[in-house]
C-alpha positions as CSV (number, residue, x, y, z in Angstrom):
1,X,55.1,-36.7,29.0
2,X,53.2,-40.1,28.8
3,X,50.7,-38.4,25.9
4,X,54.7,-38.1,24.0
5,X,54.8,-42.0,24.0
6,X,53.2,-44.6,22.1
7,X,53.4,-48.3,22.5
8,X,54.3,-50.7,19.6
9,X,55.1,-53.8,19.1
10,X,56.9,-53.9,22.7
11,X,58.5,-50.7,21.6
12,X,58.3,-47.5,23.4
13,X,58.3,-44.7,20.9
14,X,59.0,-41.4,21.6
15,X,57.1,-39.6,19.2
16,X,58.5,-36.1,19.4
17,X,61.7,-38.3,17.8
18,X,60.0,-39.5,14.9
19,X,61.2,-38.0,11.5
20,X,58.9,-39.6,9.1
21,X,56.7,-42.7,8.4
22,X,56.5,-45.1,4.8
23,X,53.8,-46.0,3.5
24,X,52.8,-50.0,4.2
25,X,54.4,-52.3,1.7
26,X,54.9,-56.2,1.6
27,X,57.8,-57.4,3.0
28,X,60.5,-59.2,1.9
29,X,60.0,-63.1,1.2
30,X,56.6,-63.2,2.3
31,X,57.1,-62.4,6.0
32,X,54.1,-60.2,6.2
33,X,53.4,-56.2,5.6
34,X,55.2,-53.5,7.2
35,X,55.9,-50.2,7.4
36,X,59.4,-48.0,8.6
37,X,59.6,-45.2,11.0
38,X,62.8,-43.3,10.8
39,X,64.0,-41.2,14.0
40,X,66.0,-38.2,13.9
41,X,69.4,-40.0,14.5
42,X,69.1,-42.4,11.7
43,X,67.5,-45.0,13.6
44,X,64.9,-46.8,12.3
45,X,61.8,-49.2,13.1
46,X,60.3,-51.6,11.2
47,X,57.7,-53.4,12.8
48,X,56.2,-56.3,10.9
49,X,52.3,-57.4,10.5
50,X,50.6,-60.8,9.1
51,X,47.9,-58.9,7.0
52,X,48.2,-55.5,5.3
53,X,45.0,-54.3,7.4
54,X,46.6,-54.7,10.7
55,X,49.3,-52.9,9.0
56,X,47.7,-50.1,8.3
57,X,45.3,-50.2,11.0
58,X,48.7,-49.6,13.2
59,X,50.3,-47.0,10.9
60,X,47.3,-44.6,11.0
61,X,47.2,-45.3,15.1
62,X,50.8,-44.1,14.9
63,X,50.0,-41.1,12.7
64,X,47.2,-40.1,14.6
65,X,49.0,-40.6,18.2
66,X,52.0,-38.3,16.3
67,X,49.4,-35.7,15.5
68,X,47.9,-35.4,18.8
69,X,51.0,-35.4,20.8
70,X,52.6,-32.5,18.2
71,X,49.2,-30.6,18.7
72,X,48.9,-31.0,22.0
């Protein structure tokens, strides 16, 4: 079960709820980059980053974390 969780931002993400990923994209008023994950249930996450490398250096940590633990 702990291989079906993944850790961000403070977050504990269950990643068998996970319905899909954005792409990274600037947010609003300058606050950063970030990128949405929607659960089944209509929930959704938005964690924030200061540069759009961190950004996607998290995103593809999620994807590949999501991959795994559907895999696996």
């Amino acid at each position: 079960m702990a291989s079906c969780i993944y850790e961000l931002q403070g977050y504990s993400v269950v990643l068998h709820r996970i319905a899909f990923i954005t792409r990274v994209f600037e947010a609003d008023e300058g606050e950063g980059f970030q990128f949405n994950v929607r659960f089944s249930g209509d929930l959704r996450l938005s964690p924030r980053f200061p540069t759009r490398h961190e950004a996607d250096l998290q995103r593809s940590l999620l994807l590949q974390a999501l991959d795994q633990a559907l895999q696996g």
